[in-house]
ZALO-236971 format. One record per atom (N, C-alpha, C): x, y, z; atom name; residue in one letter. Coordinates in steps of 0.05 Angstrom, whole numbers. Layout:
<nodes>
       px       py       pz   atom   type
        X        Y        Z     CA      A
...
</nodes>
This chain:
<nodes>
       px       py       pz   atom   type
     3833     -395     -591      N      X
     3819     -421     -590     CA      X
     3803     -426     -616      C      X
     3793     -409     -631      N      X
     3769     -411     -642     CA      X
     3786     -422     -674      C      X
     3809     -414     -680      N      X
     3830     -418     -705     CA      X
     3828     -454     -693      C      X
     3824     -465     -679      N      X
     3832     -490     -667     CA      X
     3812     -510     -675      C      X
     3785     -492     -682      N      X
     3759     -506     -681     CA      X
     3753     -520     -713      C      X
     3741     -542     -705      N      X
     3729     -553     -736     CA      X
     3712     -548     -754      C      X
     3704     -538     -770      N      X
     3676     -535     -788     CA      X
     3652     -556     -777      C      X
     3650     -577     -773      N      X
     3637     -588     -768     CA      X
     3642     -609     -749      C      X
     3617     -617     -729      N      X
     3626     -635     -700     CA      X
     3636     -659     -704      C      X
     3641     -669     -735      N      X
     3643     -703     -733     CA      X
     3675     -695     -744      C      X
     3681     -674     -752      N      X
     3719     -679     -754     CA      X
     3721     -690     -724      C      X
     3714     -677     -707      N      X
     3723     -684     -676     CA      X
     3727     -721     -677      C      X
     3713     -733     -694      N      X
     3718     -756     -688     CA      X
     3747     -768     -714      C      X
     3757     -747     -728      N      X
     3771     -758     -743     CA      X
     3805     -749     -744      C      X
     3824     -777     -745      N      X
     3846     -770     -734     CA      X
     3863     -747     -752      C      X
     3853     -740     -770      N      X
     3867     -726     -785     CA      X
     3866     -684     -775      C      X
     3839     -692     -761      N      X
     3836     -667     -747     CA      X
     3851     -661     -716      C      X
     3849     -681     -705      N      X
     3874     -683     -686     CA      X
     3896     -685     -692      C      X
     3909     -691     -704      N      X
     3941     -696     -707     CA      X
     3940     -668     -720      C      X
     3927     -648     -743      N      X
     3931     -623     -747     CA      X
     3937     -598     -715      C      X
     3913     -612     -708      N      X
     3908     -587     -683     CA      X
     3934     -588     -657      C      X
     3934     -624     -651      N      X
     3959     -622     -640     CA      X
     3982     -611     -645      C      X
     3984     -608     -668      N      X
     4018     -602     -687     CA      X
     4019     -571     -686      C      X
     3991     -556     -684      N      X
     3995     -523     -671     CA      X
     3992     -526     -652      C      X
     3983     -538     -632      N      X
     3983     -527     -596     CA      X
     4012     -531     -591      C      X
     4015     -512     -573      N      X
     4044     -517     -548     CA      X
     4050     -544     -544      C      X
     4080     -540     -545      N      X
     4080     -571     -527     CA      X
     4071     -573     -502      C      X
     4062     -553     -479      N      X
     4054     -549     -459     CA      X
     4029     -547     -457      C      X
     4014     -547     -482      N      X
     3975     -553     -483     CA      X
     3963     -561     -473      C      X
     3946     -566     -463      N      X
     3922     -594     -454     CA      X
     3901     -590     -453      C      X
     3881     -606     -459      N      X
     3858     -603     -471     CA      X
     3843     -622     -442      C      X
     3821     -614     -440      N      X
     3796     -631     -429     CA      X
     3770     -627     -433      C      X
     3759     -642     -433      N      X
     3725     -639     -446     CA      X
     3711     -638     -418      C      X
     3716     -658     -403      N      X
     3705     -661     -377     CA      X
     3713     -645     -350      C      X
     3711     -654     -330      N      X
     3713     -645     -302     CA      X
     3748     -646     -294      C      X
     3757     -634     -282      N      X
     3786     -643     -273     CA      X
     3789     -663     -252      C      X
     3806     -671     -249      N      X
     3813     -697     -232     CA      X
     3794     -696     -210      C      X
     3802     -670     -199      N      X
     3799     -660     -168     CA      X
     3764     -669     -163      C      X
     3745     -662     -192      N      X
     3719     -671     -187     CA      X
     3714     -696     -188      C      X
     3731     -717     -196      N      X
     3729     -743     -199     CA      X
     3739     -755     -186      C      X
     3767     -748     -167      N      X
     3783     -760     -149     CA      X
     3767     -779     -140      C      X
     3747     -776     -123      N      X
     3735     -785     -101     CA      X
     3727     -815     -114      C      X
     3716     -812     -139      N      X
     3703     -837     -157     CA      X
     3730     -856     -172      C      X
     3744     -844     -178      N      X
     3777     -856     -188     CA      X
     3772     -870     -161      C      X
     3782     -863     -133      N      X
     3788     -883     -114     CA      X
     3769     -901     -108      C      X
     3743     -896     -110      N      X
     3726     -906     -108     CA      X
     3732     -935     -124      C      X
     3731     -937     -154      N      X
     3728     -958     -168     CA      X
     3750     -976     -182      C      X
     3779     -952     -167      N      X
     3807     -964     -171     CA      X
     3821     -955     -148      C      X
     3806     -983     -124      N      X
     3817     -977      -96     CA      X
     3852     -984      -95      C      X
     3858    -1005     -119      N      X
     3889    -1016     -118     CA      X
     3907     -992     -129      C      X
     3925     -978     -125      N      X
     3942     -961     -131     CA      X
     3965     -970     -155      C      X
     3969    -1006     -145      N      X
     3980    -1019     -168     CA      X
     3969    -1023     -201      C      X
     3945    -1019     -191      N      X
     3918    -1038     -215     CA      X
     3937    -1022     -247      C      X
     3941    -1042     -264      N      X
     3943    -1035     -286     CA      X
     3919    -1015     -311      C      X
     3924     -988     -309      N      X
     3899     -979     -327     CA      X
     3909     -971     -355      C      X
     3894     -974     -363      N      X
     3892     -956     -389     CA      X
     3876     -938     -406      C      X
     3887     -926     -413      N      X
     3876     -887     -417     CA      X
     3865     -888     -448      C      X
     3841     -891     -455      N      X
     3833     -904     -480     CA      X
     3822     -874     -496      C      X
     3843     -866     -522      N      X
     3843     -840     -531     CA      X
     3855     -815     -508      C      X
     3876     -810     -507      N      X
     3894     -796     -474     CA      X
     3885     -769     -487      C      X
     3894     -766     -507      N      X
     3902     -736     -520     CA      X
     3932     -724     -505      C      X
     3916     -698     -496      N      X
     3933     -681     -490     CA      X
     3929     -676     -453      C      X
     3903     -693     -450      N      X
     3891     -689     -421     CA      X
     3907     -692     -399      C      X
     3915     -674     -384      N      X
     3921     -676     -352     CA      X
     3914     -701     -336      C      X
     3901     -714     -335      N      X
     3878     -739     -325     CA      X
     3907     -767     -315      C      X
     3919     -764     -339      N      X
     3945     -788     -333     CA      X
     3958     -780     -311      C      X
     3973     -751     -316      N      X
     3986     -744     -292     CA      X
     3980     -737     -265      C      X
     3958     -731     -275      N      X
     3941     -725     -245     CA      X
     3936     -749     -220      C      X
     3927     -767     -248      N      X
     3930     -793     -222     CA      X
     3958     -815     -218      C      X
     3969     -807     -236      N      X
     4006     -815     -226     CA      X
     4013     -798     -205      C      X
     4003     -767     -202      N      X
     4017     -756     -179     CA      X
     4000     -768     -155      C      X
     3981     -777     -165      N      X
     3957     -785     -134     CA      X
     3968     -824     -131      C      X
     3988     -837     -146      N      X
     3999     -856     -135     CA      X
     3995     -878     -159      C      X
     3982     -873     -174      N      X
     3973     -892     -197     CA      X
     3996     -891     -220      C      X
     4020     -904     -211      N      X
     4047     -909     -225     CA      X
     4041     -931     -247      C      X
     4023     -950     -254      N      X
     4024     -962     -281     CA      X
     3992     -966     -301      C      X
     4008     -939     -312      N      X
     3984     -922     -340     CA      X
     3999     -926     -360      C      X
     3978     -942     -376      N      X
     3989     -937     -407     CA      X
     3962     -921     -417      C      X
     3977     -903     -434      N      X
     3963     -878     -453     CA      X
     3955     -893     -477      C      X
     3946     -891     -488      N      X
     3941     -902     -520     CA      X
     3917     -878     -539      C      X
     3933     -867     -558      N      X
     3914     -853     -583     CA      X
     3920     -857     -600      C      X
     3909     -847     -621      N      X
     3917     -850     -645     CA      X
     3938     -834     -665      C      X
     3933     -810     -646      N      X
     3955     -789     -667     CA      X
     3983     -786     -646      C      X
     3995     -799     -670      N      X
     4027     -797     -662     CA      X
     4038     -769     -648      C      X
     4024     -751     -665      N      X
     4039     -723     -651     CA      X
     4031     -715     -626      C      X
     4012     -726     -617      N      X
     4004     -717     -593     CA      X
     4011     -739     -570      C      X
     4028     -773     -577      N      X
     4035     -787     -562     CA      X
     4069     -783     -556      C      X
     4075     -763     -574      N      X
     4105     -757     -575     CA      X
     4109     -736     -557      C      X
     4091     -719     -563      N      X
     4100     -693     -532     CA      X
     4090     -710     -511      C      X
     4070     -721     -518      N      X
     4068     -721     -484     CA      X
     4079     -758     -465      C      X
     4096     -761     -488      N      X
     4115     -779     -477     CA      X
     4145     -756     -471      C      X
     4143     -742     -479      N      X
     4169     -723     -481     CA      X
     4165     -710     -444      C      X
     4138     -694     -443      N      X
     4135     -677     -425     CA      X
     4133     -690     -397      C      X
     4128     -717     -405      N      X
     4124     -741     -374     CA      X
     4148     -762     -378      C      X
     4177     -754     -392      N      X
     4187     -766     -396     CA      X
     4203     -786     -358      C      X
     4194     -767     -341      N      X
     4205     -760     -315     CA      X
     4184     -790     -303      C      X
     4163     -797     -302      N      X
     4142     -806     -291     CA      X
     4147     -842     -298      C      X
     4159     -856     -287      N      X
     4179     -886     -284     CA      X
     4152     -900     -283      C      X
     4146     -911     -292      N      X
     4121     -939     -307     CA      X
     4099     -926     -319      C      X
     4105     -905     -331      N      X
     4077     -898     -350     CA      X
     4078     -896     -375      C      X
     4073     -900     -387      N      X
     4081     -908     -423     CA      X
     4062     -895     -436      C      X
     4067     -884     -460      N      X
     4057     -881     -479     CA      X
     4053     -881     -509      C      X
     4030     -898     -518      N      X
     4033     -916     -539     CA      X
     4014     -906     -562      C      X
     4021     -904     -583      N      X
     4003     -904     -610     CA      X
     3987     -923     -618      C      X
     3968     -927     -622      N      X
     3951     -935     -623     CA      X
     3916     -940     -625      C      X
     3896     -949     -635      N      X
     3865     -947     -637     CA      X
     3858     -964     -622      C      X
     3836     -944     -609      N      X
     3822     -951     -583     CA      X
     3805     -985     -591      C      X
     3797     -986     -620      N      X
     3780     -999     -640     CA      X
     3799    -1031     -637      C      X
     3831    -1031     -639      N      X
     3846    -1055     -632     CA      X
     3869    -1049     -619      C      X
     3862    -1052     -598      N      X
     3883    -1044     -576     CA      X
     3912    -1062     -573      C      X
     3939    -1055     -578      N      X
     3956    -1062     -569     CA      X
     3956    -1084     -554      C      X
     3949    -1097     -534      N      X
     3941    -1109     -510     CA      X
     3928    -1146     -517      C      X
     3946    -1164     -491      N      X
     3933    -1186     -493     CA      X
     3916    -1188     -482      C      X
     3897    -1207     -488      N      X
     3874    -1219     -471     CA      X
     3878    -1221     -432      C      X
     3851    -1208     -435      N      X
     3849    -1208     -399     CA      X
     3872    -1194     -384      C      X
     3883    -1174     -402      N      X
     3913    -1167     -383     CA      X
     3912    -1139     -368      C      X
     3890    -1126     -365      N      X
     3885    -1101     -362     CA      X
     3862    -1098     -330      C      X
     3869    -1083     -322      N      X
     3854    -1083     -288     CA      X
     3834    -1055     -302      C      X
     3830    -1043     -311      N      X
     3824    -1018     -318     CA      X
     3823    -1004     -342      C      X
     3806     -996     -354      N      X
     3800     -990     -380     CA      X
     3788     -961     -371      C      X
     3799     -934     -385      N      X
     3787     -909     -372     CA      X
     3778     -899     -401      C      X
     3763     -881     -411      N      X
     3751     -870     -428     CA      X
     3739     -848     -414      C      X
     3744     -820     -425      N      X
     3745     -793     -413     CA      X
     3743     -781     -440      C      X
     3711     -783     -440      N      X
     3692     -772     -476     CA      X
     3705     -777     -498      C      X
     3724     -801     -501      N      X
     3732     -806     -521     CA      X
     3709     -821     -541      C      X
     3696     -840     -532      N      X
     3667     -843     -540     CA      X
     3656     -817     -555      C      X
     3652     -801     -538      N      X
     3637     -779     -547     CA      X
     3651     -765     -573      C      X
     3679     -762     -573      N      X
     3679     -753     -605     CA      X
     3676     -772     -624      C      X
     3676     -787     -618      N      X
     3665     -818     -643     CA      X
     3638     -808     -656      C      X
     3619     -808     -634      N      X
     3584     -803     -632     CA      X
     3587     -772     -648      C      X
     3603     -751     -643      N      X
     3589     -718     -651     CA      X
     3580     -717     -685      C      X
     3583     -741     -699      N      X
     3566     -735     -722     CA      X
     3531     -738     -719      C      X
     3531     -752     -693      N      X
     3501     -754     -693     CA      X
     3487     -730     -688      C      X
     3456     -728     -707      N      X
     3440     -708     -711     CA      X
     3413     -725     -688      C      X
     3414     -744     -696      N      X
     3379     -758     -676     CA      X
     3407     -775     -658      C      X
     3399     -773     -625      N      X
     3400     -787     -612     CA      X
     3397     -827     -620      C      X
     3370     -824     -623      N      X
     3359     -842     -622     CA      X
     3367     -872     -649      C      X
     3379     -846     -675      N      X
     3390     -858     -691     CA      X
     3422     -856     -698      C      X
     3435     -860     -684      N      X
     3467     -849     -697     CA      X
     3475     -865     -715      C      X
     3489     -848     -726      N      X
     3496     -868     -754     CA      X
     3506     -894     -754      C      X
     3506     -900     -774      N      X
     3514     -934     -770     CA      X
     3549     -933     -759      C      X
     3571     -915     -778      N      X
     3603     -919     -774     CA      X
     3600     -902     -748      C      X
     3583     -892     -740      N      X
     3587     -877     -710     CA      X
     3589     -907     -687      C      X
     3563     -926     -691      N      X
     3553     -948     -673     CA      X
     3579     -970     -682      C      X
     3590     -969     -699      N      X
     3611     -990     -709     CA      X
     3628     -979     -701      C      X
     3633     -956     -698      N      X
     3670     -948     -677     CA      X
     3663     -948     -650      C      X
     3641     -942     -641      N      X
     3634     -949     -607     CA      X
     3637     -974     -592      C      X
     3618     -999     -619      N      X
     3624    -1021     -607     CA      X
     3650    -1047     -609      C      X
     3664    -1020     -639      N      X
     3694    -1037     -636     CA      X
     3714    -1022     -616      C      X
     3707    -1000     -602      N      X
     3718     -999     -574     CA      X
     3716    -1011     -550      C      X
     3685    -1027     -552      N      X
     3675    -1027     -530     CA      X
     3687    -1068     -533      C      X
     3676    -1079     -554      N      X
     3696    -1111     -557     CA      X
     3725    -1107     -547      C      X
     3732    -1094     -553      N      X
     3763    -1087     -549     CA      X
     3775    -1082     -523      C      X
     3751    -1063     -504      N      X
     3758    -1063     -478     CA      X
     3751    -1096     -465      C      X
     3724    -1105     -469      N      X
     3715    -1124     -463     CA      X
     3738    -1153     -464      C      X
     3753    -1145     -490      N      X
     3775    -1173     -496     CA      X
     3798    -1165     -471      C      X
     3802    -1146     -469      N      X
     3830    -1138     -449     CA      X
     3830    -1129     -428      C      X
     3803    -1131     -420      N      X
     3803    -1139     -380     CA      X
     3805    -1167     -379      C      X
     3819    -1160     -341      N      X
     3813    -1183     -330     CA      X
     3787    -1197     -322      C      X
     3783    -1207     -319      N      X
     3753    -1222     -308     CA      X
     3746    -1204     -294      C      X
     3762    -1189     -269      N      X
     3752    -1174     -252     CA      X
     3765    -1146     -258      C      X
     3759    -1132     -286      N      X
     3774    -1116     -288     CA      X
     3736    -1097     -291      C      X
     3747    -1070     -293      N      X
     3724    -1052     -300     CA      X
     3735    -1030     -320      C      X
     3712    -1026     -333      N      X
     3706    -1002     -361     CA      X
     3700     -977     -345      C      X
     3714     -953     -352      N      X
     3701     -931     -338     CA      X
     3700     -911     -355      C      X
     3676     -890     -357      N      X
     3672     -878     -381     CA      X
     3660     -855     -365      C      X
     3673     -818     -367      N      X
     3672     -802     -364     CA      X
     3653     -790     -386      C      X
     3625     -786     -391      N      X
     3605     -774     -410     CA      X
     3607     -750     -412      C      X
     3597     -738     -443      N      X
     3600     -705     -426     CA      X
     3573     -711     -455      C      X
     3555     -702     -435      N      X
     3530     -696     -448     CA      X
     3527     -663     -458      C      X
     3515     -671     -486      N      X
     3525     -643     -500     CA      X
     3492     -629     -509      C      X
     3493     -601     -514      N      X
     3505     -588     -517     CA      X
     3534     -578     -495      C      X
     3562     -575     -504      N      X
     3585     -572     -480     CA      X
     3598     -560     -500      C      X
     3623     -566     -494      N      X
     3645     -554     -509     CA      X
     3650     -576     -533      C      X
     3640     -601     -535      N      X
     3641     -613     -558     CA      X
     3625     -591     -585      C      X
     3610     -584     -574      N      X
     3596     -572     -596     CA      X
     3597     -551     -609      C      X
     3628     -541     -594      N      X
     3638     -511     -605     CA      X
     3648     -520     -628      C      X
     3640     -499     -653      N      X
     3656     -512     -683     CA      X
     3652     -482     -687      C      X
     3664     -481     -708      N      X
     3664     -460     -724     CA      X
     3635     -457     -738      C      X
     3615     -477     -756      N      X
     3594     -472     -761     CA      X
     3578     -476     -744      C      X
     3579     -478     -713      N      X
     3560     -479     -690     CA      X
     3560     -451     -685      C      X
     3582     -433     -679      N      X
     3582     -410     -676     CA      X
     3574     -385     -700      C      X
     3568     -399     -722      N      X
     3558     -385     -737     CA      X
     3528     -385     -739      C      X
     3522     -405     -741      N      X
     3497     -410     -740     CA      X
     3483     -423     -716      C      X
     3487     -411     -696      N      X
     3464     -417     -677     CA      X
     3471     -436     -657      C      X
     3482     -452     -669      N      X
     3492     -485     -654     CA      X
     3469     -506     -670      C      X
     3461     -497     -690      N      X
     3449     -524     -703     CA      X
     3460     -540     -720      C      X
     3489     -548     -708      N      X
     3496     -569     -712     CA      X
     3507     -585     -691      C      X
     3497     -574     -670      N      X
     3494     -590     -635     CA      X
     3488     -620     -641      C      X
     3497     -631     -622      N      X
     3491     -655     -624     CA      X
     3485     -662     -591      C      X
     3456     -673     -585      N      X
     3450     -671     -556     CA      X
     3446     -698     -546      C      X
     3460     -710     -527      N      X
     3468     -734     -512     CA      X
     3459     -730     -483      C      X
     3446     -756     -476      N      X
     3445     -753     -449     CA      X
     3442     -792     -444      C      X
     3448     -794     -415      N      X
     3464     -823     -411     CA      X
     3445     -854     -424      C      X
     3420     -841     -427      N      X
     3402     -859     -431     CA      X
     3403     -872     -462      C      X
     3418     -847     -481      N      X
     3419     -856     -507     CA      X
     3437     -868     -505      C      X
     3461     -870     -486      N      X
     3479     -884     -500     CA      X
     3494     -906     -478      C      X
     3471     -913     -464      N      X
     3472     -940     -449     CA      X
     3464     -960     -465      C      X
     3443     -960     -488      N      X
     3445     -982     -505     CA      X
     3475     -986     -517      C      X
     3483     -963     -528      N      X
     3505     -971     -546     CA      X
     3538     -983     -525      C      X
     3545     -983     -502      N      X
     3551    -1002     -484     CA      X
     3534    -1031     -479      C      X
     3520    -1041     -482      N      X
     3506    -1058     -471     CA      X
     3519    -1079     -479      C      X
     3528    -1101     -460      N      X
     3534    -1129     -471     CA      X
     3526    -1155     -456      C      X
     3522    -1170     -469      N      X
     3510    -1196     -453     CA      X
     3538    -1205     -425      C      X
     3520    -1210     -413      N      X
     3542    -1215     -377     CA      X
     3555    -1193     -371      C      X
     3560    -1165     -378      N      X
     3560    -1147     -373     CA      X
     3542    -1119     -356      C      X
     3552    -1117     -342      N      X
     3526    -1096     -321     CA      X
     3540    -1068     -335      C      X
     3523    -1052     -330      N      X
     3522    -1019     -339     CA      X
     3511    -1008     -318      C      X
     3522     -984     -311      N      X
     3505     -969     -293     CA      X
     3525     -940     -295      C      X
     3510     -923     -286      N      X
     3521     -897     -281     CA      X
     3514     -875     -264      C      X
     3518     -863     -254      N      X
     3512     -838     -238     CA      X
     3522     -803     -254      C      X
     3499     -783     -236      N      X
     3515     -764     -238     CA      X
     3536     -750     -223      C      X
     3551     -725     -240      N      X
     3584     -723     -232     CA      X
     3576     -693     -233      C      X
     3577     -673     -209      N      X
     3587     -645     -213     CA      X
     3559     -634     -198      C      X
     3565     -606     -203      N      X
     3535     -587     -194     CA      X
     3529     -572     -220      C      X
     3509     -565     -218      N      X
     3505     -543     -249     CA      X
     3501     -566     -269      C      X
     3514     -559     -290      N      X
     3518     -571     -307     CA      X
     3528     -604     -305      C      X
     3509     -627     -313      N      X
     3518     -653     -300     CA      X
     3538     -665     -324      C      X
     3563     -682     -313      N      X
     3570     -706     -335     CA      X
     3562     -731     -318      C      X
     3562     -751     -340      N      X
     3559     -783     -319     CA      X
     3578     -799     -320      C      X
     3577     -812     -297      N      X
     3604     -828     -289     CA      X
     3590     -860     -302      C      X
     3608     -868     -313      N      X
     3591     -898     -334     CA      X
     3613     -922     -322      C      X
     3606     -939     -314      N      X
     3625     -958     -312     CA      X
     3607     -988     -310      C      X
     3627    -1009     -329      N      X
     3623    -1034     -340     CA      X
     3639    -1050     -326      C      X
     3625    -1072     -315      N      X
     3634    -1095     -302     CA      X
     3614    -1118     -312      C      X
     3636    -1149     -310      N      X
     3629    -1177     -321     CA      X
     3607    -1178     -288      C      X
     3575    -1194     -302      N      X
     3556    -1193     -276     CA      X
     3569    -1207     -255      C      X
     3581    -1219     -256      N      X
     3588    -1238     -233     CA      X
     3622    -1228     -213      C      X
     3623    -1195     -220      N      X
     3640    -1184     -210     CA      X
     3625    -1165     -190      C      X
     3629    -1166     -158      N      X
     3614    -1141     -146     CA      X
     3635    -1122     -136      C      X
     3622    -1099     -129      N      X
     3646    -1074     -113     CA      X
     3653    -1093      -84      C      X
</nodes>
């Protein structure tokens, strides 16, 4: 694992470090930052009661998360990342799985027309955008400018009654394993928790809210809806 790791937490946000790392894992790899399905099941049904609802998997990687909820009935997923090599196996490995696509593409200008989307999922893809930040309170400016050209982007390609859902993984986690974290201490941690980065979601007619997800160790379940949409 550790040959796998970056010198520093903000490659994690850059595609050139993914498309490397994908191109040595197995084609049989998969990666997750967060919780497995099985801890989220309950909230997936919860906030995508339709089994039809069109979603989309905003940064997929290599994550289990797509298939997991195609085998739980959720037959139309489109994937979308950025690095080709990692949209090619795992269009190869789910070549078997009849309405799920997977597409190349940035989370920043999504493929997708206006209002056409029931579901927008994000599963810490946010979070490797943010791992250059040192202060919470200040993240850098191209950190806050790739968050909120994700976040326009989801906002343009729901439906009126569609919802944003965002899997957090408040760090110190496994985001923060690097190669110079393990050398030195972890002081180049970068520490998140849901309150910093509910501003950086925030949009006018838009609601935010979140809960916690797990025992021990918490992630938060984040999800965005237009105000005049209720559960």
């Amino acid at each position: 694992m550790s040959d796998l790791l970056p010198e520093k937490n903000a490659e994690y946000g850059t595609q050139k470090y993914w498309d490397e790392r994908y191109s040595r894992e197995a084609d049989d790899a998969s990666f997750d930052w967060c919780k497995s399905y099985r801890d989220i099941r309950h909230l997936v049904h919860r906030f995508i009661p339709r089994k039809d609802a069109r979603i989309v998997m905003l940064g997929c990687g290599n994550s289990t998360l797509s298939r997991d909820m195609y085998d739980d009935g959720y037959k139309n997923i489109t994937n979308v990342d950025y690095s080709t090599v990692v949209i090619e196996k795992m269009r190869r490995i789910n070549e078997g799985c009849e309405g799920m696509t997977w597409t190349v593409g940035d989370v920043r200008s999504l493929p997708f027309e206006d209002r056409s989307v029931d579901v927008c999922f994000d599963k810490a893809t946010l979070d490797a955008m943010l791992t250059s930040e040192k202060d919470p309170w200040n993240p850098p400016p191209e950190a806050v400018a790739a968050v909120r050209g994700e976040i326009d982007e989801v906002i343009r390609v729901l439906k009126p009654s569609g919802t944003f859902l965002y899997l957090f993984v408040p760090v110190p986690s496994l985001l923060v394993f690097t190669v110079g974290a393990l050398m030195n201490g972890f002081e180049d941690s970068t520490f998140g928790q849901p309150h910093f980065r509910k501003p950086l979601l925030r949009r006018e007619g838009w609601t935010v809210e979140y809960e916690e997800v797990g025992d021990g160790f918490a992630y938060y379940w984040f999800w965005m809806r237009r105000k005049d949409v209720h559960m």
